[in-house]
GUFI-653730 format. One record per residue: x, y, z of N, C-alpha, C in turn; residue number from 1. Coordinates in Angstrom, 3 decimals. Last residue first. Layout:
<sites>
<site n_u="X" n_v="Y" n_w="Z" ca_u="X" ca_v="Y" ca_w="Z" c_u="X" c_v="Y" c_w="Z" pos="NUM"/>
...
</sites>
This chain:
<sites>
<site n_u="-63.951" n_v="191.278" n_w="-4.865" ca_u="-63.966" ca_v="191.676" ca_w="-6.001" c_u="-62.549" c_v="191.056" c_w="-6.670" pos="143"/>
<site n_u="-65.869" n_v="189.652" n_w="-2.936" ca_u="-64.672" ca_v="190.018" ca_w="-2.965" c_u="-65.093" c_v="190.017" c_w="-4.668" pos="142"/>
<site n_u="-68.616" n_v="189.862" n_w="-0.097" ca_u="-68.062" ca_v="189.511" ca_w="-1.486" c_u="-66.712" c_v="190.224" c_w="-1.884" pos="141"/>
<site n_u="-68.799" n_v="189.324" n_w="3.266" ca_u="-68.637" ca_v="189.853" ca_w="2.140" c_u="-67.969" c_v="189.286" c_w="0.526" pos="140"/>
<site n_u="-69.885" n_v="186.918" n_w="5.403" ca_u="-69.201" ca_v="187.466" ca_w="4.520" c_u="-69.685" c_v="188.544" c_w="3.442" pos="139"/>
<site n_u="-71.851" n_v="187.688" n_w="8.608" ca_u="-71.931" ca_v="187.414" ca_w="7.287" c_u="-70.978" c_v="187.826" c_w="6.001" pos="138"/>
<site n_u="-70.796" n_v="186.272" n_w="11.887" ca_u="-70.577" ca_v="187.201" ca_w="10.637" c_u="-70.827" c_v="186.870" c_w="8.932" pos="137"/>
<site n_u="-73.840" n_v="184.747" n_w="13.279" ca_u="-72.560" ca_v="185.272" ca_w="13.052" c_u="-72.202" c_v="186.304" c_w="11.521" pos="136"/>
<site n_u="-76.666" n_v="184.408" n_w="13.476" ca_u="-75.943" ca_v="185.605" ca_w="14.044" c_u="-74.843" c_v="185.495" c_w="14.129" pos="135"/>
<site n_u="-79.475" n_v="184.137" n_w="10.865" ca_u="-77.863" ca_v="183.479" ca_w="11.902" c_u="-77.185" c_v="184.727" c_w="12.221" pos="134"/>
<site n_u="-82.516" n_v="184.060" n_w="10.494" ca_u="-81.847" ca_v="184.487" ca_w="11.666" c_u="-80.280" c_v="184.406" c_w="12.296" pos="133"/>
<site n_u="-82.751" n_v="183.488" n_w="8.039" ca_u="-83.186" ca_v="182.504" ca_w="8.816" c_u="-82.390" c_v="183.135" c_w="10.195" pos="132"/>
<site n_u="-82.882" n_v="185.502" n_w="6.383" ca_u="-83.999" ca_v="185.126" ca_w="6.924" c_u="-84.067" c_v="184.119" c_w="7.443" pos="131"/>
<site n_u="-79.779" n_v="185.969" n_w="6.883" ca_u="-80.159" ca_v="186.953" ca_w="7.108" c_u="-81.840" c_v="186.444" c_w="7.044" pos="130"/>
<site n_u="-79.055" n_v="184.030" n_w="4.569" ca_u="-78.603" ca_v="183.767" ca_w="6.224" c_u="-79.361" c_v="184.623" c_w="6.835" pos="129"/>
<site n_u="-80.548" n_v="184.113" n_w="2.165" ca_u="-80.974" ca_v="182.724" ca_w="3.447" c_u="-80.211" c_v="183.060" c_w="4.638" pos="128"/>
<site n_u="-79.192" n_v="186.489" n_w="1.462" ca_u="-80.418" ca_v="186.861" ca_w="1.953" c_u="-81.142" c_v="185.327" c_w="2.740" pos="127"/>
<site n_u="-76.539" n_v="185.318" n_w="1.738" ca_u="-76.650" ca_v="186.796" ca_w="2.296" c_u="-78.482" c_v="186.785" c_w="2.691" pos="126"/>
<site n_u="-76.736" n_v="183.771" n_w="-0.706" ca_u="-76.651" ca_v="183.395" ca_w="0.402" c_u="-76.769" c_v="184.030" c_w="1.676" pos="125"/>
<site n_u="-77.508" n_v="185.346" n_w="-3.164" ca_u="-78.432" ca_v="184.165" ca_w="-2.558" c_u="-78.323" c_v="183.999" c_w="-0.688" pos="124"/>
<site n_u="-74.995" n_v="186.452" n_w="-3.011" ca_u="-76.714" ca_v="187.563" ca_w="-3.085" c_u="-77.692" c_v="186.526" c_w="-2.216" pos="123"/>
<site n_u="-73.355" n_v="184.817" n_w="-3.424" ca_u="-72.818" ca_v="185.593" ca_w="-2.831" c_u="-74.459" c_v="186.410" c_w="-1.858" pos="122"/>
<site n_u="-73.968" n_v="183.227" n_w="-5.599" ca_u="-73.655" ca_v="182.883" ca_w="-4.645" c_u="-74.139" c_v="183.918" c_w="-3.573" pos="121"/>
<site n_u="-73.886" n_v="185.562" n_w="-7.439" ca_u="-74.836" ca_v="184.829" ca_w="-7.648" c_u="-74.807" c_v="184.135" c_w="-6.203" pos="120"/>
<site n_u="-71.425" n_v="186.595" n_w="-7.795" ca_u="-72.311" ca_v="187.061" ca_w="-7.573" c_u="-73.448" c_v="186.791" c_w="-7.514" pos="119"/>
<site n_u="-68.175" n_v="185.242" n_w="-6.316" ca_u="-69.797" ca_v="184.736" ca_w="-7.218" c_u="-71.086" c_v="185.705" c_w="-6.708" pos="118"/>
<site n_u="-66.344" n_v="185.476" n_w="-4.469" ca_u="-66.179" ca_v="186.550" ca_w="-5.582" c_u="-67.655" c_v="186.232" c_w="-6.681" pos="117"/>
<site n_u="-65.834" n_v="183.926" n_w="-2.671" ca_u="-67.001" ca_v="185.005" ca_w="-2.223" c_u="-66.581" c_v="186.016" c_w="-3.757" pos="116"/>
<site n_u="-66.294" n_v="181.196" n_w="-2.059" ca_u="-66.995" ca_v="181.808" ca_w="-3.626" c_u="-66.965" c_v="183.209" c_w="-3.481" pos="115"/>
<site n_u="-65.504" n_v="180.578" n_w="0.379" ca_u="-64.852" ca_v="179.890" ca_w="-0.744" c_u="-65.143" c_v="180.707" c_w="-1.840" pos="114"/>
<site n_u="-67.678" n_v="181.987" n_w="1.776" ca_u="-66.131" ca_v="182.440" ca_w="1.925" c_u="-65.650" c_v="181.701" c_w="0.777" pos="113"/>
<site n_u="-70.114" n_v="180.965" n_w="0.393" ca_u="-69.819" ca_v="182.097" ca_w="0.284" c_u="-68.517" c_v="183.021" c_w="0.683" pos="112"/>
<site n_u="-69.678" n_v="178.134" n_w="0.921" ca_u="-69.593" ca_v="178.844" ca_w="0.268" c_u="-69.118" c_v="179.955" c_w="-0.296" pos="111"/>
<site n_u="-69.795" n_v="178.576" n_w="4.022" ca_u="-69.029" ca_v="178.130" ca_w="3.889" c_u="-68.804" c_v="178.094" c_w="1.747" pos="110"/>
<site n_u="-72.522" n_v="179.712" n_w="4.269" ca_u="-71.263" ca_v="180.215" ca_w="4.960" c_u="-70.023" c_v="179.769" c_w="4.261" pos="109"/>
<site n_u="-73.967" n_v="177.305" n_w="3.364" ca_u="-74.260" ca_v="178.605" ca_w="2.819" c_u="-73.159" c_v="179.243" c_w="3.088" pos="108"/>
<site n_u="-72.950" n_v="175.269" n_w="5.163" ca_u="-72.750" ca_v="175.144" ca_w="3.782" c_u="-72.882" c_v="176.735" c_w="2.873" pos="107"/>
<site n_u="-73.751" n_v="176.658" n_w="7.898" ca_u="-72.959" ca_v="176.013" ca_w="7.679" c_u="-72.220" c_v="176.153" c_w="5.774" pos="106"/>
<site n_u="-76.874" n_v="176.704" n_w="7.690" ca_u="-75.804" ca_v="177.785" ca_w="7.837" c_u="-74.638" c_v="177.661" c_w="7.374" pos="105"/>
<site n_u="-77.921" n_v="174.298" n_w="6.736" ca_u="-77.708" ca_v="175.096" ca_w="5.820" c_u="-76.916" c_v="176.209" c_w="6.313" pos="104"/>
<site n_u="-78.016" n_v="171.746" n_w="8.504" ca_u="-76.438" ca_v="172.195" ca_w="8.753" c_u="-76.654" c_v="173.623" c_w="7.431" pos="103"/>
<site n_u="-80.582" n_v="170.830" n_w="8.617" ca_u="-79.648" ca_v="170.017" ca_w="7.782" c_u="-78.306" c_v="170.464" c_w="7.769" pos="102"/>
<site n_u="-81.755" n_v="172.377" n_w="10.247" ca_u="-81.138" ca_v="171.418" ca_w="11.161" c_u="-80.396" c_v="169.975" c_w="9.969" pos="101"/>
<site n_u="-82.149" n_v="174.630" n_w="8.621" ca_u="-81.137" ca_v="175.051" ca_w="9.639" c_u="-80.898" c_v="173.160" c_w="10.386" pos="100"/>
<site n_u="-84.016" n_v="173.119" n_w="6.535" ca_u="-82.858" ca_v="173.648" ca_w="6.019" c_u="-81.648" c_v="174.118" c_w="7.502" pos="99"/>
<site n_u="-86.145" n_v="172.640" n_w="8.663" ca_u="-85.353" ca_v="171.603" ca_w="7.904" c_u="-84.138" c_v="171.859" c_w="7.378" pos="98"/>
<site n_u="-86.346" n_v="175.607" n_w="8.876" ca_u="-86.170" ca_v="174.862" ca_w="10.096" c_u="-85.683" c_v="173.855" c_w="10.079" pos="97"/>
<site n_u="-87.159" n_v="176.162" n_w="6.270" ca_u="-86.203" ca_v="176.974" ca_w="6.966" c_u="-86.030" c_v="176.460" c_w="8.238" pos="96"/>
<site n_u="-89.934" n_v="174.718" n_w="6.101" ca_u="-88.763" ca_v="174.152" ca_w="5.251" c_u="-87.498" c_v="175.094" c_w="6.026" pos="95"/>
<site n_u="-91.486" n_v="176.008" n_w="8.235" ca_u="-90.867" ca_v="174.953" ca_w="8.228" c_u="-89.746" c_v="173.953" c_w="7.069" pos="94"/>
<site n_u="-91.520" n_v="179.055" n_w="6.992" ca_u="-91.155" ca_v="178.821" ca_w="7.861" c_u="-90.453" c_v="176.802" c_w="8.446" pos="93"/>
<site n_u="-93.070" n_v="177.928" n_w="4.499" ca_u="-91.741" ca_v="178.202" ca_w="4.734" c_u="-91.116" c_v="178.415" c_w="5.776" pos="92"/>
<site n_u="-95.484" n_v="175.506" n_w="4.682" ca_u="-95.472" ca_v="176.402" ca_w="5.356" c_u="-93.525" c_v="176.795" c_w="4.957" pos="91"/>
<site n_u="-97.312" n_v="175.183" n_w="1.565" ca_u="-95.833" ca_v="174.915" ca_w="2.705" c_u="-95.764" c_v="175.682" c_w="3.181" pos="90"/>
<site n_u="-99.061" n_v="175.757" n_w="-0.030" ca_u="-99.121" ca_v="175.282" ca_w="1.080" c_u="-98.301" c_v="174.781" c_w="1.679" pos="89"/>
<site n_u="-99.169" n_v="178.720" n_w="-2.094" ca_u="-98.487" ca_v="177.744" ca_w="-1.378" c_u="-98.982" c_v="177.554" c_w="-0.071" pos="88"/>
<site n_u="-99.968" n_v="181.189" n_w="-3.064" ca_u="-100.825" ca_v="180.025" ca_w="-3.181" c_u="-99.958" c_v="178.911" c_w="-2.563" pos="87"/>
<site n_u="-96.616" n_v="182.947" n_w="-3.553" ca_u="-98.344" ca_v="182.915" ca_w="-3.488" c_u="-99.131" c_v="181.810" c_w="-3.768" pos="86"/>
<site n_u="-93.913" n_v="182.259" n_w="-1.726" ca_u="-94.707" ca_v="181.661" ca_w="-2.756" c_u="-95.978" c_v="181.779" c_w="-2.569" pos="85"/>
<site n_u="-91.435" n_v="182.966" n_w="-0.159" ca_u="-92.479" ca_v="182.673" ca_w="0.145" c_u="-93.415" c_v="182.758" c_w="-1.463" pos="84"/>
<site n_u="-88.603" n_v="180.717" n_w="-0.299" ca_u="-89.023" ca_v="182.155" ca_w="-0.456" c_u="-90.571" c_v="181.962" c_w="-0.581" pos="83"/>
<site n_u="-86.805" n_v="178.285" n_w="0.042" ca_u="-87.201" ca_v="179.108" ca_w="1.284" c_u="-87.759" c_v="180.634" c_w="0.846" pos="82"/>
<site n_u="-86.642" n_v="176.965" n_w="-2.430" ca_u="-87.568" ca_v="176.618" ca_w="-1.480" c_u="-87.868" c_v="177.490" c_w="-0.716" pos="81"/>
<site n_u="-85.062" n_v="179.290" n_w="-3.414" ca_u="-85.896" ca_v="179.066" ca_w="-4.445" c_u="-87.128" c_v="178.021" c_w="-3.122" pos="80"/>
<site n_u="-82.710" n_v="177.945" n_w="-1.641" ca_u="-82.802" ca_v="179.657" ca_w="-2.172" c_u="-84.511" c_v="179.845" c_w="-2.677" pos="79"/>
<site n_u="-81.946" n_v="175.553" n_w="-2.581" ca_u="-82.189" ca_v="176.190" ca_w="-0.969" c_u="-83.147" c_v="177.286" c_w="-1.229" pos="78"/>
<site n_u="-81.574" n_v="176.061" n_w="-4.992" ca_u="-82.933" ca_v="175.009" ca_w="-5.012" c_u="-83.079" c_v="175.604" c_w="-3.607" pos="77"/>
<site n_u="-79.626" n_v="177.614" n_w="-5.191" ca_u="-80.477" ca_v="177.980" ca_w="-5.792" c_u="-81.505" c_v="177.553" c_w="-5.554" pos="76"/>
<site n_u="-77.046" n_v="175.832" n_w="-3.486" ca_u="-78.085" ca_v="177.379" ca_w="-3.048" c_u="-79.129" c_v="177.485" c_w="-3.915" pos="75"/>
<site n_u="-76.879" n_v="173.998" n_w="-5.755" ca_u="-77.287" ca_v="173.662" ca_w="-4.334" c_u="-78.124" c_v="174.917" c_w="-3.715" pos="74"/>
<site n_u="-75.815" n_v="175.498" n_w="-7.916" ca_u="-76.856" ca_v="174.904" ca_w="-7.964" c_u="-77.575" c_v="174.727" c_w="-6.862" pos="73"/>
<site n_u="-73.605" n_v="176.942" n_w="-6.341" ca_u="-74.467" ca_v="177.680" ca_w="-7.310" c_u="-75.917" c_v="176.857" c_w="-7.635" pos="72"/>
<site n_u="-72.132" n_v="174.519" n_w="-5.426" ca_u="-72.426" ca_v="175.935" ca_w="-4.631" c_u="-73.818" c_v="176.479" c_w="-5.193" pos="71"/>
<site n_u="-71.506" n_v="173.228" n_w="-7.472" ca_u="-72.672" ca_v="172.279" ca_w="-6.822" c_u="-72.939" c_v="173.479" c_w="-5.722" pos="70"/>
<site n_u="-70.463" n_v="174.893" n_w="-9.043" ca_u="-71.174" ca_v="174.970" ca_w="-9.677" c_u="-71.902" c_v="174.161" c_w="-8.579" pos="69"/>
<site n_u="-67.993" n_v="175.098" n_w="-7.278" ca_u="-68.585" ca_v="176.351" ca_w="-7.503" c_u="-69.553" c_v="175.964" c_w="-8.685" pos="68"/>
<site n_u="-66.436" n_v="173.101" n_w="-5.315" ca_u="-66.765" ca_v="172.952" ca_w="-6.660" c_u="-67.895" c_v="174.413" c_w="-6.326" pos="67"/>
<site n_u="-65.375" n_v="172.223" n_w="-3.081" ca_u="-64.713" ca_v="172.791" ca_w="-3.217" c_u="-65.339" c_v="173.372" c_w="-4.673" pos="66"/>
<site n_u="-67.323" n_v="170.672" n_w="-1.291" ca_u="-67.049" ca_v="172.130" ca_w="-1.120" c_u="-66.375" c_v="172.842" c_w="-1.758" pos="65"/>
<site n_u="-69.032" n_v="168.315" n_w="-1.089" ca_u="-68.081" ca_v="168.776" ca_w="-2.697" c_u="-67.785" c_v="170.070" c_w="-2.117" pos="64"/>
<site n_u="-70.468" n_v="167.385" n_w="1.000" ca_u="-69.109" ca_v="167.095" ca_w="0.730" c_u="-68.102" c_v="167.055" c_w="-0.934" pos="63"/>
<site n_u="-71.872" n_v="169.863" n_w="1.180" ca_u="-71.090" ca_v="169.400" ca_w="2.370" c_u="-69.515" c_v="168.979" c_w="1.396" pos="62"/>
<site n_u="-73.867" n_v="169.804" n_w="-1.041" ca_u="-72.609" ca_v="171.099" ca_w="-0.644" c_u="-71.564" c_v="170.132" c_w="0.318" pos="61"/>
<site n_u="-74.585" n_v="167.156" n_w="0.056" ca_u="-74.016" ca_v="167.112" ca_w="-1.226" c_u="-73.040" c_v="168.639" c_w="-1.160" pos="60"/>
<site n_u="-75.743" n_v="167.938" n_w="2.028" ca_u="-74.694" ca_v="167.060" ca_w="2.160" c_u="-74.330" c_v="166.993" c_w="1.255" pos="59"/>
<site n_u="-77.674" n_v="169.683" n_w="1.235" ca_u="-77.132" ca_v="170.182" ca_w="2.305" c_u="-75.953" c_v="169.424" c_w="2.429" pos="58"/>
<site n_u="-79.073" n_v="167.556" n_w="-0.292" ca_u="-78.269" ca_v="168.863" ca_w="-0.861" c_u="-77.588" c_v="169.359" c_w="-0.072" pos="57"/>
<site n_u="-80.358" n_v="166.439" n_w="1.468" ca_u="-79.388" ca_v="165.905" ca_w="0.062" c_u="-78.839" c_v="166.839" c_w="-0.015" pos="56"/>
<site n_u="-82.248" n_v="167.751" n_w="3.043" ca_u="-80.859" ca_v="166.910" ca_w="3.945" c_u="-79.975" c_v="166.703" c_w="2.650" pos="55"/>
<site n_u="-83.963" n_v="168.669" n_w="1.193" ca_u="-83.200" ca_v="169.201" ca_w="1.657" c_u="-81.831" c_v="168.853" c_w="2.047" pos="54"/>
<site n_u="-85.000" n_v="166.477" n_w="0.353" ca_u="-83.963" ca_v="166.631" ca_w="-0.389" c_u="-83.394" c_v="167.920" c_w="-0.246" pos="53"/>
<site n_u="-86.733" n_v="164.249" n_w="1.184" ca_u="-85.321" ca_v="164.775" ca_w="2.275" c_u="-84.355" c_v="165.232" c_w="1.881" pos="52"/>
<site n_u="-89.026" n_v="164.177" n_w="0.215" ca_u="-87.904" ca_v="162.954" ca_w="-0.026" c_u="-86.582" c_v="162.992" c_w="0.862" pos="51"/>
<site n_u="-90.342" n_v="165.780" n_w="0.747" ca_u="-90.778" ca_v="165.041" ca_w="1.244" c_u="-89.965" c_v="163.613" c_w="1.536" pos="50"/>
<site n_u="-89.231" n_v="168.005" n_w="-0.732" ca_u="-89.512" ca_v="167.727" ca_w="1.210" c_u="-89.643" c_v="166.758" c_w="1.400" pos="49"/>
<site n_u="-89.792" n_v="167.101" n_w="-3.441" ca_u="-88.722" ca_v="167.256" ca_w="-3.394" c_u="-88.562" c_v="167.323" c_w="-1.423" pos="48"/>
<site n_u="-92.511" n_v="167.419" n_w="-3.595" ca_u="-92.246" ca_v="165.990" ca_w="-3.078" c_u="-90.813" c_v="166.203" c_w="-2.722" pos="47"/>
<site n_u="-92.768" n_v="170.203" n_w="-2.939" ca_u="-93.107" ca_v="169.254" ca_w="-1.956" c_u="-93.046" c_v="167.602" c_w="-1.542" pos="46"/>
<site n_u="-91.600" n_v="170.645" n_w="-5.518" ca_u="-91.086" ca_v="171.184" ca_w="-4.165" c_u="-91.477" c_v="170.238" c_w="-3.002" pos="45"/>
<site n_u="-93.680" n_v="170.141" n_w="-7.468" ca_u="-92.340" ca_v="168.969" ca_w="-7.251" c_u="-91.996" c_v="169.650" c_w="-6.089" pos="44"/>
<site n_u="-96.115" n_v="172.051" n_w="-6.207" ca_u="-96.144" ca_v="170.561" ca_w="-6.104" c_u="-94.865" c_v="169.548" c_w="-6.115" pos="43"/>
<site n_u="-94.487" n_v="174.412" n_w="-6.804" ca_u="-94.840" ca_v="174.156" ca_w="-5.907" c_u="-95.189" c_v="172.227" c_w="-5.893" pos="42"/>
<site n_u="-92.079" n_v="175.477" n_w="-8.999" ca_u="-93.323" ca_v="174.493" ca_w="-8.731" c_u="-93.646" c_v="173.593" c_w="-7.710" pos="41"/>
<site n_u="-89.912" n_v="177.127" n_w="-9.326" ca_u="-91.470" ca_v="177.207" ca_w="-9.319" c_u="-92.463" c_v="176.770" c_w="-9.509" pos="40"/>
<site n_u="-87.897" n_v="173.800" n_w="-9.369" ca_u="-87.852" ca_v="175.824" ca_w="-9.890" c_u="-89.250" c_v="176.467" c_w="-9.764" pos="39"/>
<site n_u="-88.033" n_v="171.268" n_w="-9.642" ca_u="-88.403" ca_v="172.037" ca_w="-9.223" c_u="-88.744" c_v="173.488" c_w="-8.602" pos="38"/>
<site n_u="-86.386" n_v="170.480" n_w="-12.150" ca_u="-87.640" ca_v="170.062" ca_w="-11.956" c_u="-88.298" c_v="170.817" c_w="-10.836" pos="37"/>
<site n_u="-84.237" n_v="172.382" n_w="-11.978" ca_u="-85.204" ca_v="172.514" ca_w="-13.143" c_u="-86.379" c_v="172.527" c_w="-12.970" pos="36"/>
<site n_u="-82.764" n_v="171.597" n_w="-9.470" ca_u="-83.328" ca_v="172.997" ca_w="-9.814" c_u="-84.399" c_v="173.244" c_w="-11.000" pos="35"/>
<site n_u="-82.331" n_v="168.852" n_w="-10.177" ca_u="-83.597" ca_v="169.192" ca_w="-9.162" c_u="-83.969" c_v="170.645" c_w="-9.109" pos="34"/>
<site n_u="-80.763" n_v="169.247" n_w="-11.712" ca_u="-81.419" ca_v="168.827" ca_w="-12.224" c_u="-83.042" c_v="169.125" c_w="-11.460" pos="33"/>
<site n_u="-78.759" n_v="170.474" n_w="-10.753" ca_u="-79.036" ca_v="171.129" ca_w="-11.580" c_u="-80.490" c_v="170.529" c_w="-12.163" pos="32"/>
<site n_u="-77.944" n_v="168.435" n_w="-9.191" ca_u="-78.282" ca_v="170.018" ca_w="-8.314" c_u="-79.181" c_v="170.560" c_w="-9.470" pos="31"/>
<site n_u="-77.091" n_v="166.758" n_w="-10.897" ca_u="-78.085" ca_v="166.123" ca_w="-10.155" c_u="-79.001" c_v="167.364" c_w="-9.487" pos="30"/>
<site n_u="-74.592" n_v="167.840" n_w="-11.787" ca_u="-76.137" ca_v="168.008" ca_w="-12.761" c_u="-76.429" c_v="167.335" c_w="-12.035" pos="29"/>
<site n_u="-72.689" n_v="167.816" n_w="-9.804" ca_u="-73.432" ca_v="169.208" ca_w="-10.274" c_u="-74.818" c_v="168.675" c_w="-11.227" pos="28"/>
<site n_u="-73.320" n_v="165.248" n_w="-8.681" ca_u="-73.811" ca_v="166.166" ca_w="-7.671" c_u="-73.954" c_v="167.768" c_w="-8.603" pos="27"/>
<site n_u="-71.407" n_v="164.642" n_w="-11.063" ca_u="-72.813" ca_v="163.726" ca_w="-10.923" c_u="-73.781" c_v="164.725" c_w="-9.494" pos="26"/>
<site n_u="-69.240" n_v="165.781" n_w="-10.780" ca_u="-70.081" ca_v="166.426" ca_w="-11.813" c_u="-71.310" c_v="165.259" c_w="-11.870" pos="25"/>
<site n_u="-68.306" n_v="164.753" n_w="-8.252" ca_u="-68.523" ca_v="166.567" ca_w="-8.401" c_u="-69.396" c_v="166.435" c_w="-9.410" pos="24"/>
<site n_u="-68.845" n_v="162.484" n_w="-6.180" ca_u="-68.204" ca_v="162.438" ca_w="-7.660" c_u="-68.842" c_v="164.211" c_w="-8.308" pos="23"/>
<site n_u="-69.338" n_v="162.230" n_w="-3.687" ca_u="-68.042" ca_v="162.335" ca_w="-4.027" c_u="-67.359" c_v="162.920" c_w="-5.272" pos="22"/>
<site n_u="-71.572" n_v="160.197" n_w="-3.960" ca_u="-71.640" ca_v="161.579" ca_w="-3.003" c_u="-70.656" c_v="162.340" c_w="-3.157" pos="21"/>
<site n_u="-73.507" n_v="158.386" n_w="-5.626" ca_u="-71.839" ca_v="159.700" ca_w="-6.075" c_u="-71.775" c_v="160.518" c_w="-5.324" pos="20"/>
<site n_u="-75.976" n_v="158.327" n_w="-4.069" ca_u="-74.855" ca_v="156.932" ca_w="-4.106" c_u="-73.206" c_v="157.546" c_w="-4.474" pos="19"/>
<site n_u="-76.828" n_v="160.890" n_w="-4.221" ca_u="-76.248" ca_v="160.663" ca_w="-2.728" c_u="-75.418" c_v="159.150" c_w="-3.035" pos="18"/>
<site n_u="-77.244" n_v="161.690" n_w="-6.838" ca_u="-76.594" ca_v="162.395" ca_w="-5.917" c_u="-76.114" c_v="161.685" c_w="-4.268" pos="17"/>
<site n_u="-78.917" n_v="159.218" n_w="-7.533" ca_u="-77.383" ca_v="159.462" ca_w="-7.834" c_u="-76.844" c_v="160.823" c_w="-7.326" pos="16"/>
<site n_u="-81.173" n_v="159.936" n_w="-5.593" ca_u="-80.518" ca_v="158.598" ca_w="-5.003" c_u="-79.519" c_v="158.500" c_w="-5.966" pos="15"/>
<site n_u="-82.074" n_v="161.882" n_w="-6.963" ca_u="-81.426" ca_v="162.019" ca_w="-5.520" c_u="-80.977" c_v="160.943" c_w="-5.529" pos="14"/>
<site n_u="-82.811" n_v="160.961" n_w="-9.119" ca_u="-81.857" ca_v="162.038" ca_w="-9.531" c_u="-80.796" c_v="162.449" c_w="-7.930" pos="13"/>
<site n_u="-84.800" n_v="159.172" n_w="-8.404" ca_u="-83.749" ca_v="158.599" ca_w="-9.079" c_u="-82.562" c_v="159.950" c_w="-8.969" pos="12"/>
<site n_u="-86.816" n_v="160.928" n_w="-7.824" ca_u="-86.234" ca_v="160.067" ca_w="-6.871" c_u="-84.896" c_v="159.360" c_w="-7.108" pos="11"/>
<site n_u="-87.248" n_v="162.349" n_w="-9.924" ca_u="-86.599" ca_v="163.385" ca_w="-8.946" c_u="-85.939" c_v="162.512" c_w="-7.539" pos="10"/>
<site n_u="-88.719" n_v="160.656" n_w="-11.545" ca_u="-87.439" ca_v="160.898" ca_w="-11.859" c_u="-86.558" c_v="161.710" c_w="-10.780" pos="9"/>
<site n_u="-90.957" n_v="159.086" n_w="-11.107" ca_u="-89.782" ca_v="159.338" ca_w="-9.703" c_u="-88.666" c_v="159.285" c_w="-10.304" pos="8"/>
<site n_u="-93.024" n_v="159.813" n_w="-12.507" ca_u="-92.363" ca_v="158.400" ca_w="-12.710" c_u="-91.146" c_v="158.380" c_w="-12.253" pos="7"/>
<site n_u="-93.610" n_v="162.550" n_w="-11.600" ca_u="-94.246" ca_v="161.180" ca_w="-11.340" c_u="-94.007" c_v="160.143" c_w="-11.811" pos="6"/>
<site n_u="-91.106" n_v="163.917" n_w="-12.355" ca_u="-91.453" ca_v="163.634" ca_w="-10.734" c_u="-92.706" c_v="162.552" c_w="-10.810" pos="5"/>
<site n_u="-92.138" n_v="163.964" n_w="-14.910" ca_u="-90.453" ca_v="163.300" ca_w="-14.811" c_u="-90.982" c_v="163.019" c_w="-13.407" pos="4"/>
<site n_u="-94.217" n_v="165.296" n_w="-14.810" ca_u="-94.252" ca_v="163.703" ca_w="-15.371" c_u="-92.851" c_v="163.179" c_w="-15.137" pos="3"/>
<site n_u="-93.553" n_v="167.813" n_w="-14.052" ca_u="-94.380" ca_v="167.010" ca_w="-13.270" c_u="-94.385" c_v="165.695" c_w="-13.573" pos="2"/>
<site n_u="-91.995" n_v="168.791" n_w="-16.168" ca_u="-91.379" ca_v="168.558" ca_w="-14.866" c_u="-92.274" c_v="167.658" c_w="-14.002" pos="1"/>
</sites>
């Protein structure tokens, strides 16, 4: 994962998520892709901040809402940044401040009524709304 991010594979993987902003299965394995490369690893995480791949994703949910795999992927990388990590030098608190002024209430919410039968969805999103403080109603899951 580190050698793909240093020959800016993670740059390339955002810049076809955001040129196919539209195109569902170039935003699902692009989600999927940045979940790989940066799944517990602190260092791609930070370039993954650095690139604004919060704001990506946050717009990529945005504008595929209707697809339950760019849900599932998208939350996961959200999900997976905003948890606190031993030996990390990100502060989480400030990725959760990037994530609320990229619209993550919003997309997370908006999910989780569309998905609310994904148990995966459903868990993820419940615990980013609930640590980033939102005070409207948090859906329930449907059976």
């Amino acid at each position: 994962a580190t050698k793909v991010v240093d020959e800016e594979g993670l740059i390339a993987v955002l810049d076809a998520v955001d040129w196919y902003r539209l195109h569902e299965d170039v935003a699902n394995w692009g989600l999927w892709a940045v979940f790989v490369l940066c799944y517990d690893h602190l260092g791609n995480k930070g370039e993954l901040i650095k690139l604004g791949g919060v704001d990506r994703i946050c717009r990529a949910m945005k504008d595929i809402p209707k697809s339950i795999e760019v849900a599932r992927h998208g939350m996961a990388v959200l999900f997976d940044m905003m948890r606190e990590m031993p030996g990390s030098l990100h502060d989480v608190s400030q990725i959760r401040m990037i994530a609320l002024n990229a619209g993550m209430h919003d997309v997370v919410k908006n999910a989780m009524v569309e998905f609310a039968q994904s148990k995966e969805i459903m868990m993820m999103g419940q615990q980013m709304l609930v640590a980033t403080g939102y005070k409207g109603t948090i859906p329930q899951m449907r059976m």
